[in-house]
N, C-alpha and C positions, 0 to 999 in steps of 0.2 A: 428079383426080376431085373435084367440088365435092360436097356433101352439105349440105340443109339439115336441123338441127335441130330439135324443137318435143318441149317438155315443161312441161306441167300438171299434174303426178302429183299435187301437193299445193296450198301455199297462193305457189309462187312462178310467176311465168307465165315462160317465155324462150326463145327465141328463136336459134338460130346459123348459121354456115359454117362449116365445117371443109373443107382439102383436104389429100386423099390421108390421112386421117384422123391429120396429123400438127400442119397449120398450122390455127390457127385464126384464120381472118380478121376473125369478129364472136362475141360470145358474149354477147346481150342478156339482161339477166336484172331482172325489174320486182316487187319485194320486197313481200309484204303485211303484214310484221310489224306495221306501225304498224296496222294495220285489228286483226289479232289479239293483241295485246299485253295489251291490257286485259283480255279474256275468258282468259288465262291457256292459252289451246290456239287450235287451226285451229278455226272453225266453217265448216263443209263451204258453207254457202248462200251466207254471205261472199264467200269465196273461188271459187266457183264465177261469181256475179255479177262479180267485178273480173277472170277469163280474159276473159269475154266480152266486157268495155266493151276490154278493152286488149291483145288476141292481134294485131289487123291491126296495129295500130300499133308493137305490138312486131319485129311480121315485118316490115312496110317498115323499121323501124330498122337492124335483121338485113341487111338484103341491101345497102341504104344504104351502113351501115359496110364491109362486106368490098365494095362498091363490084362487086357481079353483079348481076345479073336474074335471073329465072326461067328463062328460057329461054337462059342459062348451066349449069345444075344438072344434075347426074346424078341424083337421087332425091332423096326426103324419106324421112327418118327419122323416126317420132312412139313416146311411149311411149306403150304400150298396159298398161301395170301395173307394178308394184301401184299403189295409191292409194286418191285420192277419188274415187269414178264420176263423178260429176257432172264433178271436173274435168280428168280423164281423156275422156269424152266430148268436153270444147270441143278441145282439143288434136287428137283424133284426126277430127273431122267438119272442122276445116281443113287438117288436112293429106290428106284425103280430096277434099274440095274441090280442094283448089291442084293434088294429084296428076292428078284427072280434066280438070281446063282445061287444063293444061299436059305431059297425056301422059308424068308421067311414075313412073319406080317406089316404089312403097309400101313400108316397110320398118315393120311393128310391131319395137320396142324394151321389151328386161326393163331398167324402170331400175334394179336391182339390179344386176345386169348390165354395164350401161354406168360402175354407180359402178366398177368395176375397169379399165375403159378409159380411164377418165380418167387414170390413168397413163402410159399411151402417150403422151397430148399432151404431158405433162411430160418423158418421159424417152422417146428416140427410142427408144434404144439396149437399152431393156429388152424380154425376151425370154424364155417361158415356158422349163420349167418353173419355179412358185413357189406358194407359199400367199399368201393374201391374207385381208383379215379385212376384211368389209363393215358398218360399223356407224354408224348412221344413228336417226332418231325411232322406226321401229316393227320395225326388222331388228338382228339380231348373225349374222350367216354366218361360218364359218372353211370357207374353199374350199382345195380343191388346185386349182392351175390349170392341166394337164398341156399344154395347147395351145390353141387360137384354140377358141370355143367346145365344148370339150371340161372337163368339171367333175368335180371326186368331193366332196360332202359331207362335211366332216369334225365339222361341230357347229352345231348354232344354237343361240338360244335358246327355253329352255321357259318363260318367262314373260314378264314384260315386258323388253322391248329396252332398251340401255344408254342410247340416247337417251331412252326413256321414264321411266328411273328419275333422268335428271337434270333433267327434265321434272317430275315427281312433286315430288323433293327439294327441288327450287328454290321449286315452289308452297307445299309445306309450309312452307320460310322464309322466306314472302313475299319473294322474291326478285326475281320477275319471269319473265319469258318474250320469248326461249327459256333455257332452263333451263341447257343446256351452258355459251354464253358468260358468263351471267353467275355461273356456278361455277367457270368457267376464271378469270375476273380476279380474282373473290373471294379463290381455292384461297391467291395466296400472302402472302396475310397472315394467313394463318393458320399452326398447328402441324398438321403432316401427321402427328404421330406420337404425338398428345396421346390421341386416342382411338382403342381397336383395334374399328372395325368389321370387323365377317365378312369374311375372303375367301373366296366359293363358286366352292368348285372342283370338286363332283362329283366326286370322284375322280380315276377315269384318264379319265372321258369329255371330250371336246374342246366339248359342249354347255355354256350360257348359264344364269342363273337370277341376277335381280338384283331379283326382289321382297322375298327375306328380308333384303337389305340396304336396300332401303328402309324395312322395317318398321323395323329395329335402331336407323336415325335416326330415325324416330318414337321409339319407344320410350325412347329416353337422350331426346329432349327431353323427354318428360313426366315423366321418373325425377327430371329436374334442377329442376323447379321456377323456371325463369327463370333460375337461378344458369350461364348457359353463353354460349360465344363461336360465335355462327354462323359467323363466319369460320373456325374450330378446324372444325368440323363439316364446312362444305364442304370444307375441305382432306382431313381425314378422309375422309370420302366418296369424292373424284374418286380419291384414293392406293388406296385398295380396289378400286377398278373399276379404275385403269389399271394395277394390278398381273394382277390376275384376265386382262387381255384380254392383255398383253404375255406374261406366263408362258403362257396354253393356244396363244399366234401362235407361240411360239419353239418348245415341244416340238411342236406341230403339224410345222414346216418339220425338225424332227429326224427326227422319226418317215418325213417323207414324204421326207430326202434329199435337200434344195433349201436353198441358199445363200440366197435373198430372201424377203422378206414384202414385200406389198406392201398397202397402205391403202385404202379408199376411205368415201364417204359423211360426212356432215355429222359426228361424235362425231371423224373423224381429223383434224381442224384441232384438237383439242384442246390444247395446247403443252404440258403436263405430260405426256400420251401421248407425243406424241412425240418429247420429250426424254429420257423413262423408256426407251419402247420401244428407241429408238434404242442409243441403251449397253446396257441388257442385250443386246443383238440382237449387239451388238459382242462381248462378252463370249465370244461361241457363233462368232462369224467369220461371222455373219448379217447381210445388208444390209436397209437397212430403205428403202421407198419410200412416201414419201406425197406427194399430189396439192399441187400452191397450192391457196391458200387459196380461192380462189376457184373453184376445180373441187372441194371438198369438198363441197359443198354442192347444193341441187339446179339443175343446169342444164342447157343444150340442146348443148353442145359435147360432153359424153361420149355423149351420145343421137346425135349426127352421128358421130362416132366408132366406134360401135362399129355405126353403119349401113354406115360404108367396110367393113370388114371381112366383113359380111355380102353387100355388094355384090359384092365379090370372088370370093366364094365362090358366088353363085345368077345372078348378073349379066353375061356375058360380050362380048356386044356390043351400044354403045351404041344402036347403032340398030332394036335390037327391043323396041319400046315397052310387049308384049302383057303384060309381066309385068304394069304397075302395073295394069292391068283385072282380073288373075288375084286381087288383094291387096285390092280397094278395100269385100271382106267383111271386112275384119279389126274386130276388135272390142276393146275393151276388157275387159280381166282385173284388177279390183280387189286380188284377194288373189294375186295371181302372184308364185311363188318362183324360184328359179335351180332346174332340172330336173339331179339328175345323171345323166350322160350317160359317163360315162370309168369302168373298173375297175382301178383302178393294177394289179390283181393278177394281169391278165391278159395284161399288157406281158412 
């Protein structure tokens, strides 16, 4: 079963093939950092104007590389949220398009969602149940993942997301953007142990809160008068955060009874995470899975991905077309979350 692709949620445009939601044959992905780097974040109008100059071209790329046509394809996949509207709309009015010329079915995609499928490409052989921790620019999710879309909410976060507070930090020491990688290369020349920033743990809750740690780096920077090592600071910084997400991933997967955690979204390419995660996780006889690096991030391979598996499930024979007619109101959801749906406590 071929699946194609398309995801604009944010500021990267791209583009895939996936079959049988295992192989990826193409996975184009057309980066806007250099457009947004300077301005220190995504400017939504940007980004929205570079989907549009560069969507066809990326999709003839896409079909090009994995070497199909259109009328090879079982469906399209698009995400329809969360995101930028704007460019969330380019995204979803072509693959609305390509769906209606070419007869075939619609699949809106949660790209929250899909960041946990992107595991599967990686690793054939894994297989729920497991917790997973989705963390990304504007998301921290700790999910149970009891079965193919089946979810139970274990925690998010209540202020800003862990991508955003290394987003924030970074800006604060003129760093650059995005704020992650270059606080992941920073981290190790620095002393991870020289400064004890906060770890917010909320208690026994499995919820998020990494605004008070951002202030705390503010805060010792202006205590210090200049007299300080930002390289010290980032390393400080990232060791608080990837203690905070590795400890509430590991008693999460205690509490719920599951041997794995598994990763996804752009913050789990971090190599301090998941060199941290990893060993503690060991420690517990807990497996840890995270994506390449290049399915960390945002792309249209986990969006094809976790369209097979949908397909699967609503899709039964190729030759009755009438779904994607049924689909072609689907709309965009900017602020869409992962819906829980499963009661562990009812099994």
């Amino acid at each position: 079963m071929l699946i194609l692709g398309i995801d604009t949620s944010c500021d990267d445009t791209s583009v895939a093939v996936v079959r049988n939601g295992t192989e990826v044959l193409s996975n184009i992905v057309s980066s806007q950092n250099v457009i947004h780097e300077k301005y220190g974040g995504i400017v939504p109008e940007l980004a929205c104007r570079k989907h549009l100059e560069i969507i066809n071209f990326v999709t003839e790329k896409a079909l090009k590389d994995a070497k199909v046509k259109f009328g090879d394809l079982d469906s399209i996949a698009v995400t329809r949220g969360p995101g930028l509207v704007g460019a969330l709309l380019i995204g979803m009015m072509t693959a609305k398009s390509l769906a209606y010329v070419y007869n075939l079915p619609l699949l809106g995609i949660n790209h929250l969602e899909a960041h946990i499928y992107a595991n599967f490409l990686e690793f054939s052989s894994l297989r729920p149940p497991f917790v997973s921790l989705v963390i990304s620019g504007g998301h921290t999710d700790l999910i149970y993942f009891h079965d193919f879309e089946q979810y139970k909410i274990l925690g998010r976060t209540r202020d800003d997301a862990v991508g955003e507070a290394f987003d924030k930090v970074a800006k604060f020491l003129n760093l650059g953007y995005p704020g992650g990688p270059v606080i992941d290369r920073l981290s190790p020349k620095g002393d991870a142990g020289k400064i004890r920033f906060p770890r917010p743990f909320l208690g026994k809750s499995f919820d998020f809160s990494f605004s008070g740690l951002k202030t705390a780096v503010v805060n010792y920077v202006s205590s210090q008068k200049g007299n300080y090592s930002v390289a010290d600071i980032a390393a400080c910084f990232q060791q608080s955060v990837i203690e905070v997400l590795a400890k509430k991933a590991i008693n999460a997967a205690k509490e719920m009874k599951v041997g794995k955690i598994v990763l996804g979204g752009g913050v789990s390419a971090n190599s301090a995470l998941r060199k941290y995660l990893k060993a503690e996780a060991a420690k517990n006889r807990i497996k840890t899975y995270f994506p390449g690096l290049s399915l960390c991030t945002d792309n249209a391979a986990m969006i094809a991905c976790l369209g097979y598996y949908k397909m699967k499930k609503y899709y039964k024979n190729k030759k009755d077309r009438c779904f994607s007619l049924s689909q072609l109101d689907l709309n965009v959801e900017p602020n869409l979350k992962i819906e829980e749906n499963f009661n562990f406590n009812e099994t």
